[in-house]
N, C-alpha and C positions, 0 to 999 in steps of 0.2 A: 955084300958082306960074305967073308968064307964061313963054313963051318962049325972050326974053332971059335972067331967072335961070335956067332950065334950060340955056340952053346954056355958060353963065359957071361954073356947079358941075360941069358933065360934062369942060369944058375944065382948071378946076381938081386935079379929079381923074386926068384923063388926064397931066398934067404930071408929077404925083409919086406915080404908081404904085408906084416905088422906094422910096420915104418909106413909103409906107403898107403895103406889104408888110415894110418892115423894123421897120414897130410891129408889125406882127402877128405876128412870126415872135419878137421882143423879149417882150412878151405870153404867147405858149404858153412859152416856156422861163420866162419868170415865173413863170409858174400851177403849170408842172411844177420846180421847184425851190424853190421859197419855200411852197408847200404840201404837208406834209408826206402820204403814204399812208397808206393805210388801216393797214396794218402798223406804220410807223414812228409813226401817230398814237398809235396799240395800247400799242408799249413805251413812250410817254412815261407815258400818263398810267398805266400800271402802276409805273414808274418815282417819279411824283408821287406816289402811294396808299402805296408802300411807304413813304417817305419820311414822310409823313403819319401813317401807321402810327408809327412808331417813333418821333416827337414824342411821338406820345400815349401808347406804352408812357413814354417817358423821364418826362412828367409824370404818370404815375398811379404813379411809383416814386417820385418827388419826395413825393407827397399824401401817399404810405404812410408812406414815412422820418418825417416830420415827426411821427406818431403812434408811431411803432417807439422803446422804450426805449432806448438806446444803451448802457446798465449802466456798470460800472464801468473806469475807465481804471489800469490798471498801475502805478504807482508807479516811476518809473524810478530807477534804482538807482546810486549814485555810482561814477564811474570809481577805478580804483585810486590813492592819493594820488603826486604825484611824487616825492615825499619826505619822510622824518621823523627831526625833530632835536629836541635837547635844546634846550629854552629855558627862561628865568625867565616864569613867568608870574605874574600879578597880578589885582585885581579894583578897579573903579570903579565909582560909584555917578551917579543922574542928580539933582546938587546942585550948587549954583552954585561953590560954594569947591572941586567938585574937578575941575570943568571949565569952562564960563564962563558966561555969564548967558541964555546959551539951552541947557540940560544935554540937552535931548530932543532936540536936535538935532543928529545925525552929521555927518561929513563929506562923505558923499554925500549932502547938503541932507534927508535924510528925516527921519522922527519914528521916532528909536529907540526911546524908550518903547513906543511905539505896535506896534511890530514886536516888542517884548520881551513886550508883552503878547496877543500873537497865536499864542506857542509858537514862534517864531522868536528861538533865543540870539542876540545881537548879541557881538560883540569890536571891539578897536582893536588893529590892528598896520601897522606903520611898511613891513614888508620886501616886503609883498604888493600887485597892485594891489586897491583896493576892489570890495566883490562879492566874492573869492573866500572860498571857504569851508575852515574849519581846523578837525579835530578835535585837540581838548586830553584828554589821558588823562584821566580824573577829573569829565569835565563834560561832554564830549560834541563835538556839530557846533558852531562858531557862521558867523555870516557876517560878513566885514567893514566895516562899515560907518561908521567912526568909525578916527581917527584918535591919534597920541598925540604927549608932548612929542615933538621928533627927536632928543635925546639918547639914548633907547630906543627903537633900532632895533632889534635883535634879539630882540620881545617880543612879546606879548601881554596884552591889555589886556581881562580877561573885563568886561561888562555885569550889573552885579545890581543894576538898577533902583535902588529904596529904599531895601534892605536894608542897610545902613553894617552892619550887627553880620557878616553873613554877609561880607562884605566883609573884615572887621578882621578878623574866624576865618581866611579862607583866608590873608590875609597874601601869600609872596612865596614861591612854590616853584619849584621846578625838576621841569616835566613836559616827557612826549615830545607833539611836534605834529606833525600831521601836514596838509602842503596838497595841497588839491585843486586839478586844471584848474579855472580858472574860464570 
């Protein structure tokens, strides 16, 4: 460097002594607050490791479950009926002339057949909303899912598929029903 630059950088310098001690003094309190100590470095990354740790417990207990049996689940058990009354009940068959040209088809749009053939009784009743389920003395649980004339509201309308003879046998009784919450 000649001369002249030295004396223009020493002049520079001496001007803003103030400037540059207040970078420097800016600087160590940087240095000492934004990096953390030997200690406080200490508990983070213990802090990270545990953390780390217990992902990997959580997924080697995930890996296991997925192998682990789960056995059998409970059968949950119907609530107590809200009530039971006498009504006429009766039986219908799934044939065109005693319902309509689609006889497998309920009123809550499903395939009653199909449900009747699954071990699930189907009925029609007018009084409940569809879904809930009635036991009829003499036949058991059904569900409702099927509807019937509105003339016969206060009824019951058992489901037995094909069978017209089992149908014509049971005829038109008077049993106790009983409905459940649905």
């Amino acid at each position: 460097m000649n001369k002249k630059t030295k004396n223009r950088a020493l002049k520079t310098v001496q001007k803003s002594k103030f400037e540059i001690g207040l970078i420097s003094v800016m600087a160590v309190l940087l240095v000492m607050f934004a990096v953390p100590t030997g200690e406080a470095l200490a508990d983070e990354t213990a802090a990270q490791l545990e953390n780390i740790d217990a992902g990997l417990a959580l997924r080697a207990q995930v890996i296991q479950n997925k192998f682990t049996p789960f056995g059998e689940l409970p059968e949950a058990e119907f609530a107590p009926p809200l009530y039971t009354r006498a009504m006429t009940v009766t039986a219908y068959n799934s044939v065109a002339w005693q319902t309509d040209s689609t006889p497998c088809i309920g009123a809550v749009g499903s395939n009653v057949c199909a449900t009747y053939q699954s071990g699930t009784n189907v009925c029609a009743a007018n009084f409940v909303p569809l879904g809930t389920w009635l036991e009829v003395e003499g036949l058991g649980r059904c569900r409702v899912d099927d509807r019937m004339n509105s003339k016969y509201y206060y009824r019951v309308d058992w489901f037995m598929d094909k069978d017209i003879t089992a149908a014509r046998q049971w005829g038109v009784q008077t049993r106790d029903v009983s409905v459940y919450p649905s």
